[in-house]
C-alpha positions in Angstrom: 0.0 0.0 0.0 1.5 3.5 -0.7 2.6 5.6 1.7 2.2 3.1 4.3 5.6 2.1 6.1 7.1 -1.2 6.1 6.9 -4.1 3.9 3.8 -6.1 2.7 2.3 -8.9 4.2 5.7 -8.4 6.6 5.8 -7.3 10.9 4.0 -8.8 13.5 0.6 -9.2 14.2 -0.1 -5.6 15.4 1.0 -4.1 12.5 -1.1 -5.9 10.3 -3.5 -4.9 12.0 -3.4 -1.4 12.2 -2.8 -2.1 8.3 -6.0 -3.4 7.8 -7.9 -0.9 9.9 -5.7 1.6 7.9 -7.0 0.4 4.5 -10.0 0.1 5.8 -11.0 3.3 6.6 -9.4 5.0 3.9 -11.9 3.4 1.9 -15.0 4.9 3.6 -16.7 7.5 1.8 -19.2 11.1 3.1 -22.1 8.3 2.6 -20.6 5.6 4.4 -19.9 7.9 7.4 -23.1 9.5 7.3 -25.0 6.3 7.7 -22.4 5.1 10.6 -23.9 8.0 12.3 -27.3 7.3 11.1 -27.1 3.8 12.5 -25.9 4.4 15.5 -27.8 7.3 16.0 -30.9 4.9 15.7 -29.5 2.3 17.9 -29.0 4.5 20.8 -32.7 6.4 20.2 -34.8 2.9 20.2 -31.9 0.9 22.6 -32.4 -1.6 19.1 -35.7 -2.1 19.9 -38.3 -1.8 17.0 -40.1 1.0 16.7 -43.7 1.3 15.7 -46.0 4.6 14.3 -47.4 7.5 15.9 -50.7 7.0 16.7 -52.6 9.1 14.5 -55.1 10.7 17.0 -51.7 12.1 18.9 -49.9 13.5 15.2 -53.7 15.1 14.7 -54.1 17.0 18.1 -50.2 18.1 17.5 -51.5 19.8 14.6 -54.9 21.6 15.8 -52.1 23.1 18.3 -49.6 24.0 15.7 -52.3 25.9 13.9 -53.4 27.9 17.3 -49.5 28.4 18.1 -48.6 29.7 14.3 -51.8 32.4 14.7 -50.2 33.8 18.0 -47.2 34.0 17.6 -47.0 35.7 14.0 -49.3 38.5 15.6 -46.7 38.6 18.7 -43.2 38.3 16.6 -44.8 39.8 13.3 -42.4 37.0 11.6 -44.0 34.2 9.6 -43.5 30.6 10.4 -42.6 29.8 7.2 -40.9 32.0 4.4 -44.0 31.8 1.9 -46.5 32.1 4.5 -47.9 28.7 3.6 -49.4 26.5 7.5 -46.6 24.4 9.0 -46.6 20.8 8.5 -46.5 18.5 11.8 -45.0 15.1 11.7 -45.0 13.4 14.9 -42.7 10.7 15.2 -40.9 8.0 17.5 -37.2 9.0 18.6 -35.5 6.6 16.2 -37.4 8.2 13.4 -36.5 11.6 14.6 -32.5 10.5 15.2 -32.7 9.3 11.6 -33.8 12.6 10.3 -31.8 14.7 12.5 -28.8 13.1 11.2 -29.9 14.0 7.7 -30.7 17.3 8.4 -27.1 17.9 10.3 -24.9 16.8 7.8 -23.0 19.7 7.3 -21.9 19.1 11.1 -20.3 16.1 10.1 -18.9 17.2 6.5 -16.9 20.0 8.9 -15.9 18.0 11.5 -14.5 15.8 8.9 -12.7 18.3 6.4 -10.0 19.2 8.5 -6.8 17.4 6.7 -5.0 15.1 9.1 -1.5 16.5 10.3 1.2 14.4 8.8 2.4 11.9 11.5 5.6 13.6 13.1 8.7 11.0 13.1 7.8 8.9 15.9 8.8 5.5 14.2 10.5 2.9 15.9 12.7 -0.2 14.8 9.9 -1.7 12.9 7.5 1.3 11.9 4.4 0.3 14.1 4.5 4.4 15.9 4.2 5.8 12.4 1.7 3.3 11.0 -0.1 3.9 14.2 -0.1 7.9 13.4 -1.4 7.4 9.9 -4.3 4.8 11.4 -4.9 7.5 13.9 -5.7 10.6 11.3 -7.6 8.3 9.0 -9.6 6.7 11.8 -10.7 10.6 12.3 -13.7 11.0 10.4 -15.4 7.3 11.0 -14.8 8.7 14.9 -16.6 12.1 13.8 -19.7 10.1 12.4 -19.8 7.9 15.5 -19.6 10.9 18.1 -22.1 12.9 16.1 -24.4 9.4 16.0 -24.2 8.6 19.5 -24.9 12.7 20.1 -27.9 12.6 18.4 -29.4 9.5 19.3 -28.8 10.5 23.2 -31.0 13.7 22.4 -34.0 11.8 20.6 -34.5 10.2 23.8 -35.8 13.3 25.9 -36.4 15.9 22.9 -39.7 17.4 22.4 -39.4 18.6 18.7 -36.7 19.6 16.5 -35.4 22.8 18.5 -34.2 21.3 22.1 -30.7 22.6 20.7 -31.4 25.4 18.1 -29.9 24.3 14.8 -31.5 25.6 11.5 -33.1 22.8 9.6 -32.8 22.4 5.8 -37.1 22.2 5.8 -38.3 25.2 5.8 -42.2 24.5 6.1 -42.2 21.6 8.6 -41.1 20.4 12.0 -41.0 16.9 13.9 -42.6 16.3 17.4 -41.5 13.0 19.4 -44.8 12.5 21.2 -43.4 10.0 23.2 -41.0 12.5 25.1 -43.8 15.0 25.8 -46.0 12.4 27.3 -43.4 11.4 29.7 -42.3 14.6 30.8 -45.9 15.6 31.1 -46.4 13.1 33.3 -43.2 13.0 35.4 -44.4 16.2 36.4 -47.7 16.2 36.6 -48.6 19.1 34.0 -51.9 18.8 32.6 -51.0 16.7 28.7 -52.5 19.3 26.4 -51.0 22.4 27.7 -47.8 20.9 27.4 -48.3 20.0 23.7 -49.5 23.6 23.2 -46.4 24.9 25.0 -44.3 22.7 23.1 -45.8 24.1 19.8 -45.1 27.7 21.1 -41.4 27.3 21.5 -40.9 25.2 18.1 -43.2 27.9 16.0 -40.9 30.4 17.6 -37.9 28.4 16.9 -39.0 27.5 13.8 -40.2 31.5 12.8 -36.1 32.8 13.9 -34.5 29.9 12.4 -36.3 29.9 9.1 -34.8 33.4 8.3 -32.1 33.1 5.7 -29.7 35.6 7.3 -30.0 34.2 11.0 -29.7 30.5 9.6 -26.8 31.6 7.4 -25.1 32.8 10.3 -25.9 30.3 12.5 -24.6 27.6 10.2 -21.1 30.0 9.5 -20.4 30.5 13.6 -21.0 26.6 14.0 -19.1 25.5 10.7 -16.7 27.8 12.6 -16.0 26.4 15.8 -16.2 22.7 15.0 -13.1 23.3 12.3 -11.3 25.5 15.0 -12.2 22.3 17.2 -11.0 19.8 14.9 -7.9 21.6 14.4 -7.7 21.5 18.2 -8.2 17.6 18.0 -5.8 17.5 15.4 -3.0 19.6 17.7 -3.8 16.8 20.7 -3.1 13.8 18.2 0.6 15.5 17.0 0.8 15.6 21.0 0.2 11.7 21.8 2.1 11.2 18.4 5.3 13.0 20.0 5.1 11.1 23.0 4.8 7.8 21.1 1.3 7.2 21.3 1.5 5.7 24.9 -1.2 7.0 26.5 -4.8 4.8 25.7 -6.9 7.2 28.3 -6.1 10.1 26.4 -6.9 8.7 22.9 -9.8 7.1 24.4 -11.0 10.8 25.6 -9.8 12.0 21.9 -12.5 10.2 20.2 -15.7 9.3 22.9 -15.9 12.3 25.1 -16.2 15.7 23.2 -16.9 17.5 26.4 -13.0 16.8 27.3 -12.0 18.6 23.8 -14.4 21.2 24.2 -12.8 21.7 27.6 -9.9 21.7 26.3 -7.5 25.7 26.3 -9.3 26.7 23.0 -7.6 28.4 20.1 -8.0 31.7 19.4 -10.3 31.4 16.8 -12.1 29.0 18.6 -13.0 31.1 21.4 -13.7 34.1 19.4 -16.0 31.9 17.2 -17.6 30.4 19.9 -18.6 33.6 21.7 -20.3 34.8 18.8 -22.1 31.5 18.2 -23.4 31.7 22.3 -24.3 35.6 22.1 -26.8 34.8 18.9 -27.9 31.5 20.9 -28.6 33.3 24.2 -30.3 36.1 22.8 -32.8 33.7 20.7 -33.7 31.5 23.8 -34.6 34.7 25.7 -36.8 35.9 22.8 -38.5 32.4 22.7 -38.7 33.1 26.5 -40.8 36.6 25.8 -42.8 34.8 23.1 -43.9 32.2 25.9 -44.6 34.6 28.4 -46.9 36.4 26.5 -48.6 33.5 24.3 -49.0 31.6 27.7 -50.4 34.5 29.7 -53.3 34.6 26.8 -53.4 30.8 26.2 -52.7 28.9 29.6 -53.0 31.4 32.0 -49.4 31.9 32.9 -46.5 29.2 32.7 -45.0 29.2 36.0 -45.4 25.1 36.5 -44.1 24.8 32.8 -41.2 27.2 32.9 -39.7 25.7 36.6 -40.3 22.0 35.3 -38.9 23.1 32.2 -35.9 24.8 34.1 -35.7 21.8 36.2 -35.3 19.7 32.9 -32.2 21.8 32.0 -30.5 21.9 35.1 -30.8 18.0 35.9 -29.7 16.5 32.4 -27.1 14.1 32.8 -24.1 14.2 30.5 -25.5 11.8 27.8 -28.7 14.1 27.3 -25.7 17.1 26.8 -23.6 15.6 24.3 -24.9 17.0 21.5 -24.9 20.8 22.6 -21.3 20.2 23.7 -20.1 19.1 20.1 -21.0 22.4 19.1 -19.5 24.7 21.8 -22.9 25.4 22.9 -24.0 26.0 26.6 -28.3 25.7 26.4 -28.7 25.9 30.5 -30.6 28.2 33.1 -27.1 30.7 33.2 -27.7 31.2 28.9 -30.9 31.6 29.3 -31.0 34.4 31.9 -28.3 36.3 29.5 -30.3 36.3 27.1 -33.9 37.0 29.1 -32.3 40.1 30.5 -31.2 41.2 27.2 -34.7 40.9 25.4 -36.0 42.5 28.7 -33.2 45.1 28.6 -34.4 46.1 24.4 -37.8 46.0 26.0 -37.3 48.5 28.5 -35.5 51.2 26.6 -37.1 50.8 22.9 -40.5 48.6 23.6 -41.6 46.0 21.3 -40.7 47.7 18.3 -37.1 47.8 19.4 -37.2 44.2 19.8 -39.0 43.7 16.4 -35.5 44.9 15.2 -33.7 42.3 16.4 -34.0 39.7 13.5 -34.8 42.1 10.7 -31.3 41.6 8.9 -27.8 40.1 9.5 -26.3 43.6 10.7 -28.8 43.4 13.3 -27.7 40.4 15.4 -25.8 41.1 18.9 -22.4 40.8 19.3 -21.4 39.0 22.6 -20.8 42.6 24.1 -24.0 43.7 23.2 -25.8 41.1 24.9 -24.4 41.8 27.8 -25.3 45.7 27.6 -28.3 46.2 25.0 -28.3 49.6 25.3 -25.1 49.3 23.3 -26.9 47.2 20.4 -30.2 49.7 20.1 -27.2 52.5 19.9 -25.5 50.3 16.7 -28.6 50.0 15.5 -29.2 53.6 15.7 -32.7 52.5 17.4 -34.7 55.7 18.5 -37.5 55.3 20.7 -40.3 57.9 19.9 -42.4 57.0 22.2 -44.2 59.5 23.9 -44.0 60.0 27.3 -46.6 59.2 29.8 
């Protein structure tokens, strides 16, 4: 094999080994690694157990509720749920199915997390070659690790998501969104919240959701800050591999971490750009989970009479997920908890204050108008960029 050290069919049993694996996954195509993650993905969601079909009555009520959330919240937001105005489309499905299309619909995740070049292995060889043949397996094993961390990611979420927002990626479907009835039934009843209102409340945050996200400019830059800091974070995966490659590959607990565990990258002393990236990415995310915080408010006080048994079990549901539930929001450099969420609350309520509703109606009306990360933080200083001028009069 070319470019692969050492003679063939000669070494010992290790080597051959690592050749095999070698030729292996040099062989695997984008395909072939997006239905490793696809498989997986669905594994996790079902634990391999078949899954059967939504009952219908269920998929039906979810869309007498869409309809009721999609009236309220265009006259609250003044944004359409979808670009041409045409009624959302509800398809209520099991958590395999929804891992299955999730995976689909996150592809470009994987295609950046798997374009970074691998580093040329640094001379590490010993007598017999196995430290550089172990390099190159090491950079070519990369991308079939990629698809299996973003499968297990997903199929962890599609176990306790609600719909297609619990972490705020734009989908490639403009007009539609997935429920996983399943998930809202048992969170309904594992707190003891009354079955419909949850379903309406659920509606409320994905029509939201679904009414930001469907905006070309704040889905463009959405998808540019994330492409961002998962190629800054390969690049940092890339820099640890050179490191266990220098020291001769000696160290199974941190290669094991390398490729299972991307909270222990994420953690890791991030690059510049990374960091930078990344800040940008949270100060869009926080301040669109405190806008969909603003749209519940209000849509619940008129629909359900106020949410505060929703919001604290919903808080509750943030704070208390275990690592698993996490994975996939951590792959991205995101942080979705209470802490975000306040930010981004007290900047809507901050716009709010000093500009009124029509301040805030600002906020998504073009790409220039997004917040910076210092701006979320002060959004007196984003009305000023803005050149916002409140003409109300006074009372």
């Amino acid at each position: 094999m070319t470019g692969v050290p050492g003679a063939a069919g000669g070494g010992n049993f290790i080597e051959q080994l690592l050749r095999d694996v070698l030729r292996a996954t040099q062989g695997a195509s984008g395909a072939d690694r997006l239905e490793l993650a696809r498989g997986l993905a669905t594994q996790v969601a079902t634990e391999g157990q078949p899954e059967g079909n939504v009952d219908p009555v269920q998929r039906i009520r979810f869309e007498e509720l869409v309809r009721v959330a999609e009236l309220h919240v265009a006259e609250l937001t003044g944004l359409s749920p979808t670009p041409g105005g045409a009624p959302l489309t509800v398809t209520a499905v099991g958590p395999g199915a929804w891992a299955q299309q999730t995976v689909g619909d996150w592809r470009f995740v994987l295609d950046t997390m798997t374009a970074t070049p691998p580093a040329a292995p640094t001379d590490t060889a010993d007598d017999d070659g196995t430290n550089e043949l172990m390099a190159l397996v090491m950079t070519g094993m990369g991308p079939m690790f990629a698809a299996l961390q973003l499968g297990s990611a997903i199929g962890h979420l599609a176990t306790n998501t609600f719909g297609q927002y619990d972490v705020p990626i734009p989908r490639p479907a403009p007009a539609g969104i997935l429920v996983v009835p399943a998930n809202v039934d048992r969170f309904a009843a594992d707190w003891g919240l009354e079955l419909d209102q949850v379903r309406l409340w659920v509606c409320l945050r994905e029509v939201t959701m679904h009414a930001v996200l469907g905006r070309p400019h704040v889905a463009d830059r959405l998808r540019t800050l994330l492409t961002e800091v998962l190629a800054a974070a390969a690049g940092d995966a890339m820099g640890m591999v050179e490191r266990l490659q220098r020291s001769g590959l000696t160290d199974p607990d941190a290669l094991q971490e390398l490729f299972t565990d991307p909270e222990a990258l994420m953690a890791a002393e991030p690059t510049p750009e990374r960091r930078r990236a990344s800040e940008q990415l949270m100060a869009v995310t926080a301040a669109l989970l405190g806008y969909v915080e603003h749209v519940l408010d209000q849509t619940a006080t008129r629909l359900l009479g106020g949410r505060g048994a929703l919001a604290e079990a919903w808080r509750r549901r943030q704070v208390d997920r275990e690592a698993p539930a996490r994975m996939a929001e951590v792959l991205f450099g995101l942080d979705l908890g209470p802490g975000q969420v306040d930010r981004g609350t007290s900047f809507v309520r901050g716009v709010v204050e000093r500009a009124g509703d029509a301040g805030l109606a600002r906020l998504w009306s073009g790409p220039e108008t997004l917040p910076t990360p210092a701006e979320v933080d002060a959004p007196g200083l984003w009305l000023e960029r803005i050149s916002f001028s409140d003409d109300r009069p006074e009372s």
